[in-house]
N, C-alpha and C positions, 0 to 999 in steps of 0.2 A: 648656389650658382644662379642667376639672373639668366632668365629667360632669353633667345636668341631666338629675336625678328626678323622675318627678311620678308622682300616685298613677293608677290605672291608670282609662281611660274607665269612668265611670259608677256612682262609688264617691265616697266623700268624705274628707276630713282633717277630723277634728272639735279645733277649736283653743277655747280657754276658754269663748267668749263663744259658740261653735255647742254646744257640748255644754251651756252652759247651760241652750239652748232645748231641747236634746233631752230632757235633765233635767225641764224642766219640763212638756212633755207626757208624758214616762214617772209623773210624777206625778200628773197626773189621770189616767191611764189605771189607774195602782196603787191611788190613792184610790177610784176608781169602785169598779174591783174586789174591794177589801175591804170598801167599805159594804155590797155586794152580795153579800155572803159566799163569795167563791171565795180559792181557795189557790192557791200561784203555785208552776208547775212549768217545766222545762225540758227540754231531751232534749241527742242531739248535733247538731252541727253538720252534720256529712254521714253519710248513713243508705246503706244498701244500694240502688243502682239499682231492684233489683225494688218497692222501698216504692212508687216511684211508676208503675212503670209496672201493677202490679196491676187497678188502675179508677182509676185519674187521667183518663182521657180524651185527646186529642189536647191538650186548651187548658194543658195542663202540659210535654208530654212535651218538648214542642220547646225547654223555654226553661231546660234544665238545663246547668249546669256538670259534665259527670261524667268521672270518671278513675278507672281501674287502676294500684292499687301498684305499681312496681317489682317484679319478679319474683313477684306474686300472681297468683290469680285468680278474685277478686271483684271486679267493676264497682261503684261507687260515687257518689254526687253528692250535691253540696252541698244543701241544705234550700233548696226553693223556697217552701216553707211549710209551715207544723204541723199539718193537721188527719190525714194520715197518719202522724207520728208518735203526734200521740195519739192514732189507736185501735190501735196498733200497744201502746204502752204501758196503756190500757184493757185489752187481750185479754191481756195478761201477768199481772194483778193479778184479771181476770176476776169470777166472785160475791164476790173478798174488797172489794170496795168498798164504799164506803156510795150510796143512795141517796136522794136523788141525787149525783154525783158533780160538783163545781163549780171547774174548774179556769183558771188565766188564767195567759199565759207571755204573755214581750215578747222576744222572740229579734231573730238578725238573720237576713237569709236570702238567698238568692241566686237571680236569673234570668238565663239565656244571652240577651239581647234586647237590640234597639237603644234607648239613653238616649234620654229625651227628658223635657220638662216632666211632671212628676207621675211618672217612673216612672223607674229608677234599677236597676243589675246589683247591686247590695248596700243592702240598706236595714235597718228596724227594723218590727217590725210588733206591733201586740198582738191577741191571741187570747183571747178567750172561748168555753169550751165550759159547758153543762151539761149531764150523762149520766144515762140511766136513767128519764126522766122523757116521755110522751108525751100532752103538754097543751098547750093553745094560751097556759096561763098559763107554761110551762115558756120559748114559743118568747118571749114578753110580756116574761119578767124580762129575758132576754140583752139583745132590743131594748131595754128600761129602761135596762140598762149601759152603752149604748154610748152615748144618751142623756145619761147622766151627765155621764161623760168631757168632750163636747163641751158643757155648758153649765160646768161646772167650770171653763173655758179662754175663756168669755166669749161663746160663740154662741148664739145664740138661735133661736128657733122663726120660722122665717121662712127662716134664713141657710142650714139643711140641712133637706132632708126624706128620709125613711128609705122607700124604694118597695119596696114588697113586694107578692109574686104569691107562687103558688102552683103547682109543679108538675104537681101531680095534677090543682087545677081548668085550667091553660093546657091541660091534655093531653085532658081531657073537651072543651075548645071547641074543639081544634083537630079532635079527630075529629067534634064536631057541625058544623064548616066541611066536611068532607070528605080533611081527611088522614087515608090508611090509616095503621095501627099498623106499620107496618114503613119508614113515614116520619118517625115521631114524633121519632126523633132527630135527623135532619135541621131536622129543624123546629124543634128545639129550639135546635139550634147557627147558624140562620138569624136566630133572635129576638134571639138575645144578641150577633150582629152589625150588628144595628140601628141602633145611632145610627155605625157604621164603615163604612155602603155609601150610595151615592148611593137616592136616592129609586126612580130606576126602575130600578136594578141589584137593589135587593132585591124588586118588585116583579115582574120576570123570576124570579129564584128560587123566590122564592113559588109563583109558577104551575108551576114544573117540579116540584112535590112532587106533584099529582095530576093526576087526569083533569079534573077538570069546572073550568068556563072561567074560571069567577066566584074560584077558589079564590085567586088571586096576592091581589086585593083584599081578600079575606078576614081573609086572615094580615096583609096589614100595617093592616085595621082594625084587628084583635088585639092587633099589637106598637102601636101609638099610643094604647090606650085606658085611660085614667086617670080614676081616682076621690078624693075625699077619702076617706080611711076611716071618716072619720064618717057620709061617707053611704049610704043603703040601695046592696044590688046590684044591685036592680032595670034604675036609670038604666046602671051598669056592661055588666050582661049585655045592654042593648039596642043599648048603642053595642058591643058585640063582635059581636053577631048571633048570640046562645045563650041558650037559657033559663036565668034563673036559678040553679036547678038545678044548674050544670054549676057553676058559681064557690062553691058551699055550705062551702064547704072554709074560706072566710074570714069565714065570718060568726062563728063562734065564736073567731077571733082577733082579730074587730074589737071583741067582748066585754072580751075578755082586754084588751086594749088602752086602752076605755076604764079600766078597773076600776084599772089602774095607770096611769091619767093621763097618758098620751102620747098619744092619738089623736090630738089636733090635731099631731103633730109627722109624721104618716105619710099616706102616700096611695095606691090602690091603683093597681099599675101591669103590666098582664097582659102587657108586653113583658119583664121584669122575668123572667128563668128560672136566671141563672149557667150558667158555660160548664161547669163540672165536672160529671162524671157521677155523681159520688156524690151529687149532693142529692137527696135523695126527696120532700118536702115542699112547707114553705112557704121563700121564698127571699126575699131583702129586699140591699139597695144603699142608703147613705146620698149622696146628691149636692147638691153646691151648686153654684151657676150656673156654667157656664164652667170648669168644672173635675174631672177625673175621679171617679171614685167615690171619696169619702172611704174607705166602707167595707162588707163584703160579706159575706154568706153566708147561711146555712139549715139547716135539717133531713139528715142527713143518717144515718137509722135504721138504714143495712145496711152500714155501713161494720166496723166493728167486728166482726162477726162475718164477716165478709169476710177476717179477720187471724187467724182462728182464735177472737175472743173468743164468749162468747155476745150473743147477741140483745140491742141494748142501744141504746135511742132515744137520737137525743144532735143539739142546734141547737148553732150558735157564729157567730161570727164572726172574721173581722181588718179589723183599723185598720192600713194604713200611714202612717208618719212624713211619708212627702214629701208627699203630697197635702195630708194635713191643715198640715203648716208652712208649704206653699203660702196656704192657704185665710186661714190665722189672720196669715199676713202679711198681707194683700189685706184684710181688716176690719180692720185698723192695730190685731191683739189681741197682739201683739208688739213688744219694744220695737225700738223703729233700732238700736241699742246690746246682744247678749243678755248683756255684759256686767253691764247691771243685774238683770240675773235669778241672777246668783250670788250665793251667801251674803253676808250683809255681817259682815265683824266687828266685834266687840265693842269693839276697842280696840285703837289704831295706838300702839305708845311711840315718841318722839323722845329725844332726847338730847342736851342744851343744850352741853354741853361733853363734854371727851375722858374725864373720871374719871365723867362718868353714861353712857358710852358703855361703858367698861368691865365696870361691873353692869348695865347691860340686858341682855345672855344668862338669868343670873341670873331678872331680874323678869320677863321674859315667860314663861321656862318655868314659872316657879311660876303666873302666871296661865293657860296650857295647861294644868296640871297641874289649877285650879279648876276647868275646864272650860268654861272662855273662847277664845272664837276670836280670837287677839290673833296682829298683826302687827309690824312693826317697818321703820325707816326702815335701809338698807342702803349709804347714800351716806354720804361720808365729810364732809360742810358741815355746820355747826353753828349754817347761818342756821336757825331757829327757822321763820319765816315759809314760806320755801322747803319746811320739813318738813313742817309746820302743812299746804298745801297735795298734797303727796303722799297726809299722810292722808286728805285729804278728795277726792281721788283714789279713793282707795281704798274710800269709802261708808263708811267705818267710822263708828260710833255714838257715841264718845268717842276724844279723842289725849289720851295720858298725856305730861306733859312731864317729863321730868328733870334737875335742874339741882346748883347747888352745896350744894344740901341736901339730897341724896341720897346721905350717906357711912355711914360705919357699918355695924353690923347689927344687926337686928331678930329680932322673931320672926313677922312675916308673916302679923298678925293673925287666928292661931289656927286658921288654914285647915286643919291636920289634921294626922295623920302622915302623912309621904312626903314633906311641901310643900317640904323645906330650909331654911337660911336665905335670907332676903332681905335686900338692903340695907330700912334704915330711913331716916327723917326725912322729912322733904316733899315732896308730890309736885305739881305743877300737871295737873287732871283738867278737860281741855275739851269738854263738849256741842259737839259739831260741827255739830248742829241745828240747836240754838237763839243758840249762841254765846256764851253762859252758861261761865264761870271760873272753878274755887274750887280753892284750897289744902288741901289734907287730909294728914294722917299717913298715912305707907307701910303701917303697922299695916290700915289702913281701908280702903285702894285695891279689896280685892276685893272686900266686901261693896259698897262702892256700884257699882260695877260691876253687881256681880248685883241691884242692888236698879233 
């Protein structure tokens, strides 16, 4: 019995009609990204061990793939994700950049962790950074982008909302709660464990970060307190139990926000902190119901020069593949089939008999050569009908039929140098549409085609 391969837990085989789809969100993610003026870069695949262990934090380190060469010794691991690479690539190019510096990569990347719905040991992600910029309009465009993307693909304002908080204000209200500053981490990496512990497991934690009694309460008022971002902080800061004051951090991105016409897509959410220790900032999670974070990140000012570069403000995000293919299935914005999301061609030729079987190699490469995506029937039946249906199998946009008036040679209706000869005489050219018929000269077949 032959051995029985399969691809390894938590990884995928992308066969035509998955890669379709994959395709076709790499396309809004690309399109976003170029309206929005970023350039597309990429790094390697696996980076030196120490890139992450540097200031990644605990919520990275664990979930790496990493290995030592054979008789080397450098420790290595696969890319759990880009935003160490690029400041690691930032601090190399250093002042010769421009500012701002607006960069978008779709890599794939790797985590050591158990598979489960929305989350996968190999996946695809896109990344938006913009560098050198420190404005709450700088933090506004990224969130715009990512915006994009997901309306591009058919969501709408309702289906995701983008929660964002604020490092600096959650760390002003947690010390106006009574967490000391040599708790603050703690506290930090408690918040973002929030919707992952039972109600009164995080509410025992809560209280072991200080002294005074009231303090467990506190903290998960803080991690539950949501706002629209349209509206004042006043009501926000009351339901956390801090003066206003302490949340000030977002009032000039709720500006920023309106100004580029996304507010109503956002809402403030002071549980909202990311697990990474490099964010400094403002931090934000895109989420739609019942389903993990589309997509994640923040401000992250001191990373970069943390690699040796200078001093270099910089927000971004990533989008993973799975959550979101998850998402876009579940709103039926995907079809059953991601076969229909591949290209369609131009033009299926058939071959009525064995002597227009002969010149069809002939006729299609001269129509590849126009720059037509033309296919061709590969069976050896010369039922017509049976063919006729293969192309329309195939979504193609016309089937060229070729029959006993297809001999000769021609000159292939003027298509250029390089084209070769073609056979000439008549060709039968079927709308597949409409179901519409007509007889034309071989001379003609490519211009109506293109036309």
């Amino acid at each position: 019995m032959a051995n029985s391969h399969q691809a390894p837990k938590g990884t995928r085989d992308f066969y035509p009609a998955d890669m379709a789809v994959r395709r076709h969100i790499e396309a809004a993610w690309r399109g976003a990204s170029i309206r929005h003026g970023f350039d597309e870069i990429d790094g390697p695949t696996f980076e030196h061990l120490g890139l992450y262990t540097v200031k990644s934090g605990e919520g990275i380190v664990n979930e790496l793939f990493s290995f030592r060469r054979a008789g080397g010794e450098n420790d290595y691991a696969l890319r759990p994700e880009f935003t160490p690479t690029l400041a690691r690539m930032v601090a190399a190019r250093g002042s010769a950049l421009p500012v701002p510096t607006k960069w978008f990569a779709v890599p794939n990347f790797f985590r050591a962790e158990r598979p489960q719905r929305g989350r996968l040991r190999e996946f695809f992600q896109w990344n938006v950074d913009l560098l050198g910029l420190d404005t709450p309009g700088a933090d506004s465009e990224v969130i715009g982008t990512a915006i994009a993307a997901l309306e591009a693909l058919g969501l709408k304002q309702g289906d995701v909302t983008v929660k964002l908080s604020h490092r600096g204000a959650v760390a002003g209200a947690l010390r106006a709660v009574g967490v000391p500053d040599e708790q603050l981490g703690a506290a930090f990496a408690l918040l973002d464990r929030r919707d992952k512990l039972p109600p009164e497991e995080f509410a025992k934690r809560a209280a072991a970060l200080g002294a005074t009694g009231d303090l467990g309460e506190a903290i998960t008022r803080l991690a539950r307190a949501t706002a629209p971002a349209s509206a004042g902080l006043d009501g926000l800061a009351r339901d956390v139990g801090v003066p206003a004051a302490e949340l000030g951090a977002l009032e000039a991105l709720r500006d920023a926000l309106r100004a580029a016409g996304i507010e109503d897509w956002c809402q403030w959410d002071c549980g909202i902190v990311r697990g990474l220790a490099y964010y400094t900032g403002v931090v934000f999670e895109i989420h739609a119901a019942g389903e993990r974070a589309v997509a994640g990140g923040g401000r992250y000012d001191g990373l970069v020069e943390l690699f040796g570069g200078p001093h270099t403000p910089a927000v971004g995000f990533g989008m993973g593949d799975v959550v979101l293919g998850n998402l876009l299935r579940d709103k039926g914005l995907l079809p059953a089939d991601g076969m229909e999301l591949l290209p369609r061609p131009d033009v299926f030729v058939v071959a009525a008999n064995d002597a227009a079987a002969a010149q069809m190699p002939s006729i299609v490469s001269s129509l590849r050569r126009a720059g037509l995506h033309a296919r061709h029937s590969y069976k050896a039946t010369r039922n017509v009908g049976k063919l006729l249906g293969e192309a329309g199998k195939s979504r193609a946009r016309f089937a060229v039929i070729l029959g006993d008036g297809c001999v000769g040679a021609g000159a292939g209706g003027g298509t250029g140098a390089g084209m070769g000869e073609v056979p000439g005489g008549i060709v039968q050219l079927k709308d597949l549409g409409s179901g519409e018929q007509r007889e034309l000269p071989m001379s003609e077949l490519i211009s109506a085609l293109k036309s």
